[in-house]
N, C-alpha and C positions, 0 to 999 in steps of 0.2 A: 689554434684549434681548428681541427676540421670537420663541418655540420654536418659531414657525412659518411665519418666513419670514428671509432673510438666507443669505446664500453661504459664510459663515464659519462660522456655526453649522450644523448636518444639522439642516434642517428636517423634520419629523416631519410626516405625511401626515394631523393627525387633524383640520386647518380651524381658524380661529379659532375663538375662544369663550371663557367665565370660565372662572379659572384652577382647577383639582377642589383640593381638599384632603383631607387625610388622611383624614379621615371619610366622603367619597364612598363608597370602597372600597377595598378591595384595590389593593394597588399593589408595586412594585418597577422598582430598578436592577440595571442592567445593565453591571458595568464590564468589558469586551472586548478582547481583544487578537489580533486575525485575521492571519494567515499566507494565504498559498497560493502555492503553485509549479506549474510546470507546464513539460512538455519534448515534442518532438516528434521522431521518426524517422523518416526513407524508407530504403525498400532496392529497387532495379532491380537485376536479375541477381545479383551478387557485390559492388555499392556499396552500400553503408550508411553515411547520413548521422542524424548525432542532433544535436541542438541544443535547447537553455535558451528558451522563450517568455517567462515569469515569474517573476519573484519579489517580491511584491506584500503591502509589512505596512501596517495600519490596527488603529491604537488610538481606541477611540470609548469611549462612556458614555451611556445612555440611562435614562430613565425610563419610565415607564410606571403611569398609575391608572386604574381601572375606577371609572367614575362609576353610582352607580344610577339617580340621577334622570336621566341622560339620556334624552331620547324616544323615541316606535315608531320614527321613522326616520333617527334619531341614533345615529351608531355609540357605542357607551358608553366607549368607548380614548382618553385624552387621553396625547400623546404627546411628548417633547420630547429631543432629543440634543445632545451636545459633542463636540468631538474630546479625546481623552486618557485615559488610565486611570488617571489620579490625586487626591488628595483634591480637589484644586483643580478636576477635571472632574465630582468629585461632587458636590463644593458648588454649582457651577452648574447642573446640570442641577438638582438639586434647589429651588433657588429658584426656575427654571424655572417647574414645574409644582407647587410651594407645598405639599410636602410635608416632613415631619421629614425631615432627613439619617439614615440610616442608619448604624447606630454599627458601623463597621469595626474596633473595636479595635486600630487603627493610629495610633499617637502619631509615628510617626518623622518629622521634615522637615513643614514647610510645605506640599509636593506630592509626598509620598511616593508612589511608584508600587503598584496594588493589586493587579496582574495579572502574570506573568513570562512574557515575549515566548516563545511557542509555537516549539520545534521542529520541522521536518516529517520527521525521520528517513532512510528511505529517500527517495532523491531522486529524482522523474520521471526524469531522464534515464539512469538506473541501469535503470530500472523496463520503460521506452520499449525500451533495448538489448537485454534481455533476451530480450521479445515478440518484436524481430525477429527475431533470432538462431535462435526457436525455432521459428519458421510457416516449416512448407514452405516447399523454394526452386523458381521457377518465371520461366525470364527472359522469358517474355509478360505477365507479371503485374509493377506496381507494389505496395507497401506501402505504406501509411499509416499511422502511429500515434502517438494523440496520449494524454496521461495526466496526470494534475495531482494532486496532493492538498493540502487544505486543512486545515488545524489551529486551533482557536480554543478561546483556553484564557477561561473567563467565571468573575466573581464575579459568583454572585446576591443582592440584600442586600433581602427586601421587606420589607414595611413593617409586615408584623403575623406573621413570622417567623423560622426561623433562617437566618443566610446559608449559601450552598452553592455551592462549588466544582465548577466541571464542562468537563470537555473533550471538545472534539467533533471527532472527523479522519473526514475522508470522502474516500474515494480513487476515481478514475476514469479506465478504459483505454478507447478507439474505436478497431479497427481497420477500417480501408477498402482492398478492395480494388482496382485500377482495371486495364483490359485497354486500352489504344488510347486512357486519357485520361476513359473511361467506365467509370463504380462500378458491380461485377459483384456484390462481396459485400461485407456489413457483419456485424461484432461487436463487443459492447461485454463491458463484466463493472466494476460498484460497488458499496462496501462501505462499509463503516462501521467503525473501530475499527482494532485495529493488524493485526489477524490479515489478512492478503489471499487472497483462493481461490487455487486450484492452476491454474496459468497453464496447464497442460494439457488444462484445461476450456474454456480461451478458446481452444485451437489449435483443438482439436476441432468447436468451433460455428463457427470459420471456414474449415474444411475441408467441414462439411458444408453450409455459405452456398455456395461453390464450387460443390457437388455441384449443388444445386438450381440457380444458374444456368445451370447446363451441362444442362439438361432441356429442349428444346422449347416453344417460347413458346405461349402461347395466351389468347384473353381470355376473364373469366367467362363464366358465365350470367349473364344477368336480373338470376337469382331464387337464393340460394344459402343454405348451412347452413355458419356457421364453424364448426373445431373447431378451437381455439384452444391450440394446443398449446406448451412449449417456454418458459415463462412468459407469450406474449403476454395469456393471461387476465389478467393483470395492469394490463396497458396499458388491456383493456376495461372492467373493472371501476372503476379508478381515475377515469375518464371518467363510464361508467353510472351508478354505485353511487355512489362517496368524492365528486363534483363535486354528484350529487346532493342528499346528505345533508349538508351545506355550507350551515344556515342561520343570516341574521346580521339583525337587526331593519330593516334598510331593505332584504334581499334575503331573504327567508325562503325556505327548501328549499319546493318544491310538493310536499315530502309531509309540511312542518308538520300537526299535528292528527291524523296516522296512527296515531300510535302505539298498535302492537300489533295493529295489521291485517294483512293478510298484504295483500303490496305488492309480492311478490315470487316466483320457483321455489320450494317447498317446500326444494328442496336447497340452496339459497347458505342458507349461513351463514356470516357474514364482520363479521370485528373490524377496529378500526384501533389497531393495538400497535407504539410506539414505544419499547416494550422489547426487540422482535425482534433476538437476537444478529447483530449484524455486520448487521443490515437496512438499507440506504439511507435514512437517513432518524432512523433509531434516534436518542434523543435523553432525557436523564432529568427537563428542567425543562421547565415553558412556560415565556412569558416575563414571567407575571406572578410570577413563583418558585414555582410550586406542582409540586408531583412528579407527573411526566407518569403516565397509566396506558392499561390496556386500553379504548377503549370496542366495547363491542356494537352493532355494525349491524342486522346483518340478524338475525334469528334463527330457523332453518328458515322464510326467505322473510317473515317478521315484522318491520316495523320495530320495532329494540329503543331505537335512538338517533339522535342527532344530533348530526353536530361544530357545536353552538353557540357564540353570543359570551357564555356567565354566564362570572360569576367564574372557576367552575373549569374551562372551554373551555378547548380545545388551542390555545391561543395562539402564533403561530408568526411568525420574520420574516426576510428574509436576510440582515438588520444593521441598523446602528441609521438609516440614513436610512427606513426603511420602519414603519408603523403596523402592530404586528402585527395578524393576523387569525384567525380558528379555519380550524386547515389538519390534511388531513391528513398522515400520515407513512410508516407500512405496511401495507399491509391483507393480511391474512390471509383464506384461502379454507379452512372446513374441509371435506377432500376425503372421498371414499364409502369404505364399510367394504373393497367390492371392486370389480371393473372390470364387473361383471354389468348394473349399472343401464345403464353405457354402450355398456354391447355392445347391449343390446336396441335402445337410443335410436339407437346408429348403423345397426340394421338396421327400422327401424323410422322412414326422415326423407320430409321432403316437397320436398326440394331435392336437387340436388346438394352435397354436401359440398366444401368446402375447407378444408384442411389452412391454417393461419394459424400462421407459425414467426414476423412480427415485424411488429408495428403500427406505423407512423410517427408523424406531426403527427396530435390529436383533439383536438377541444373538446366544450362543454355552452353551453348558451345556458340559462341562468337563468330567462328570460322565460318559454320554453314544453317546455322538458326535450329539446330537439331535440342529439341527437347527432351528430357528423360523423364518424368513424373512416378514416384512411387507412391501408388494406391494404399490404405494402410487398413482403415477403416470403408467398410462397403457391405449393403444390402439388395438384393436380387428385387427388383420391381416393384412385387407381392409384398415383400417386405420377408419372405418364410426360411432362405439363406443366408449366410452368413457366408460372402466371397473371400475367399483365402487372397491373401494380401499378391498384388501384382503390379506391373509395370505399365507404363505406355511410352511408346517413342518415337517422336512423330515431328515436322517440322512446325516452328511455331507460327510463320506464318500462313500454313495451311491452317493450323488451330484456330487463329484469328478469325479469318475466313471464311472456314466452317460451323463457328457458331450458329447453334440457330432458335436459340429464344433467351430473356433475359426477364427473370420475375419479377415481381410486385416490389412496392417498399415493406410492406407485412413481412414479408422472405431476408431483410436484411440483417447480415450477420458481420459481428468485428471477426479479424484472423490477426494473429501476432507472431512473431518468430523475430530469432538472429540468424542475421545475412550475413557471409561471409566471403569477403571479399580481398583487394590489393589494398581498401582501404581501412582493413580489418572489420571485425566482429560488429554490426552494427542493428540496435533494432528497427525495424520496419513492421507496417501493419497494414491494413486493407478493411474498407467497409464494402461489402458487396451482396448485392442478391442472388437469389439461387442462377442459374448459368448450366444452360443444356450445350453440349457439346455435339459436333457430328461424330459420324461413326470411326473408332480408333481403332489398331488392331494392340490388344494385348502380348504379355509376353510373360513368363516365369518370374519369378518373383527372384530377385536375387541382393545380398546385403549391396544398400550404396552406402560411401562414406565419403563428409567433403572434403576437400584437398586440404592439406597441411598447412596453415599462413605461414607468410613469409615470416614473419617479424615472432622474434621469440625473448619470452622473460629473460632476467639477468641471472638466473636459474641454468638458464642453459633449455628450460624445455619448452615445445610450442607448446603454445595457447589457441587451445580448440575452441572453436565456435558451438556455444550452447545451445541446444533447441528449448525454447520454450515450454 
């Protein structure tokens, strides 16, 4: 069999080449057992409809070794998958890719199963009813709401330590509002773990979506000053900052060889901590089995790190057809002692201000750090417009650098989405405070869409990355 190519096998994304052995490096399996469901509701006037989308199980088994001798522009991840979570799926991925099997302490049966098939608990469409039930009733107004949660219960068994059991449930609500057929307003709210936030929060944020639509349109300036309120700081930095700091030996971050420059505001200082309770994203293994931790970004404006490809890199993947990669997870903003630095900074700008309540579709271009950000949600100072949805494009780290104030902890907000990446669809999240930006120049609003993943169902069609 060949790990890297064949329709019946999950071909692993890491390219021909000789097979690593134990002694390469680090390495580990991966035996998996993935869930997800997922349910949708509409309500028009007094009719409320719910209905079942998914229920969707996948047992797989992957390996994965970190070869040292690989070259500068050799990814070092040799990667090979099975369908199944049992001995017989461990035995072959591991001759696979030519490493010792990994001793499971499991004698029972000939293909003893390693993993026990994931519950999802509360069920989307429980979840979905509720939400309607609960958002203002308005019979000019449709609802939308859609919600899924996913559960994946993993053995990790590497190959130079102890195995470890680990469960991952990630929950996620979209409400859309539509007036005539046309989305007026949008809310999301995801979590991670079993505890789910207080559905009160999400009435709330799409009560005050509502509000802002119902403002007066208008387009930017030019020339403008975000303040990025309401977590979208999240959205911006995860783009600026975490896409940035993303380097892999045939793509190296363009701020390799910084470290401990100042690269950035004096004021960001920002981790990526996929210990964050309940954070999108949150997660305690990579996927070579090493116990995920804190790393330091920025440190008062200082590069302190890099999510690199070593051994101990945040290795991350949407499942086993995917080659993991060093991804991030949460990024943490640490916010100002008071609101004084911001207050100065807001009366003290060179633009007009805009209030930025929710970021859309952004990228990073590798090549030359050039950022795109689509504005989606945005109010004029006063508060008395409503900014027709636009663009900014700009390099990130000029964005970095031109920061120039960073709010309170009163100002701090979660942000959630799926990232989409080489290492597929994966969620990430952000706590951060509000985040004044220097002056940007706008641009026309126009549809983005993000690039098509390589890796596609046994369907034949790609699998697009959902927004939140």
């Amino acid at each position: 069999m060949n790990p890297w190519a064949g329709d019946r096998d999950l071909a692993g994304a890491g390219g021909p080449g000789a097979a690593p052995t134990a002694g390469d490096g680090p390495g580990c399996v991966t035996v998996r057992s993935h869930r997800r469901a997922a349910a949708a509701g509409t309500r028009s006037g007094t009719e409320v409809r719910i209905r079942r989308l998914t229920d969707h199980a996948e047992r797989t088994t992957a390996a994965v070794v970190f070869d040292h001798a690989a070259g500068p522009d050799v990814s070092p991840i040799r990667h090979a998958a099975v369908d199944g979570c049992g001995t017989h799926a461990l035995r072959a991925v591991s001759r696979l890719v030519d490493v010792e099997r990994p001793d499971t302490g499991c004698t029972a049966g000939p293909d003893a199963e390693l993993v026990e098939p994931p519950h999802v608990g509360r069920e989307p469409a429980l979840l979905v009813e509720e939400i309607v039930r609960r958002l203002s009733q308005d019979d000019d107004l449709k609802l939308v709401v859609e919600a899924h949660v996913a559960v994946e219960n993993r053995l990790l068994l590497p190959t130079d330590g102890p195995s470890a059991h680990e469960t991952l449930r990630t929950s996620a609500v979209v409400v859309d509002v539509l007036r005539a057929g046309r989305r007026v307003a949008e809310a999301d709210a995801a979590w991670s773990g079993d505890l789910a936030p207080a559905l009160d929060g999400l009435r709330e944020r799409v009560e005050q979506a509502l509000a802002r639509a119902g403002a007066p349109p208008r387009t930017p300036a030019p020339r403008v000053q975000l303040l990025l309120v309401d977590g979208s700081a999240g959205a911006f930095l995860h783009e600026v900052c975490g896409h940035l700091l993303e380097s892999t030996r045939h793509r190296p971050s363009l701020l390799a060889g910084h470290l401990a420059r100042q690269v950035a505001y004096e004021r960001l200082t920002i981790d990526d901590n996929p210990w964050h309770a309940g954070g999108f994203g949150a997660h305690r293994h990579t996927m070579l089995g090493t116990p995920t931790r804190r790393r330091p970004l920025l440190a008062a404006g200082r590069l302190a790190g890099l999510l690199e490809d070593g051994p101990d890199g945040p290795w991350r993947a949407e499942d086993a057809r995917h080659t993991p990669q060093p991804r991030m997870s949460h990024l943490e903003l640490a916010p100002a002692g008071s609101p004084a630095a911001l207050d100065r900074a807001l009366g003290d700008t060179d633009a007009p201000v805009v209030h930025v309540h929710r970021l859309g579709f952004g990228s990073l271009d590798h090549r030359d750090g050039t950022v795109v950000l689509e504005v989606k949600d945005a109010l004029s100072d006063d508060g008395s417009a409503r900014l027709e949805p636009f663009l900014v494009t700009a390099q990130a780290r000029h964005l970095l650098q031109d920061a120039r104030a960073v709010g309170c902890a009163e100002t701090l907000h979660t942000w959630s989405a799926y990232c989409l990446a080489g290492s597929g669809s994966l969620p990430v999240g952000a706590t951060t405070p509000t985040l004044l930006t220097g002056p940007v120049q706008t641009l026309p609003h126009r549809q983005l869409t993000p690039p098509r993943p390589a890796v596609r169902h046994r369907t034949g069609q790609p699998k697009q990355g959902r927004p939140v």
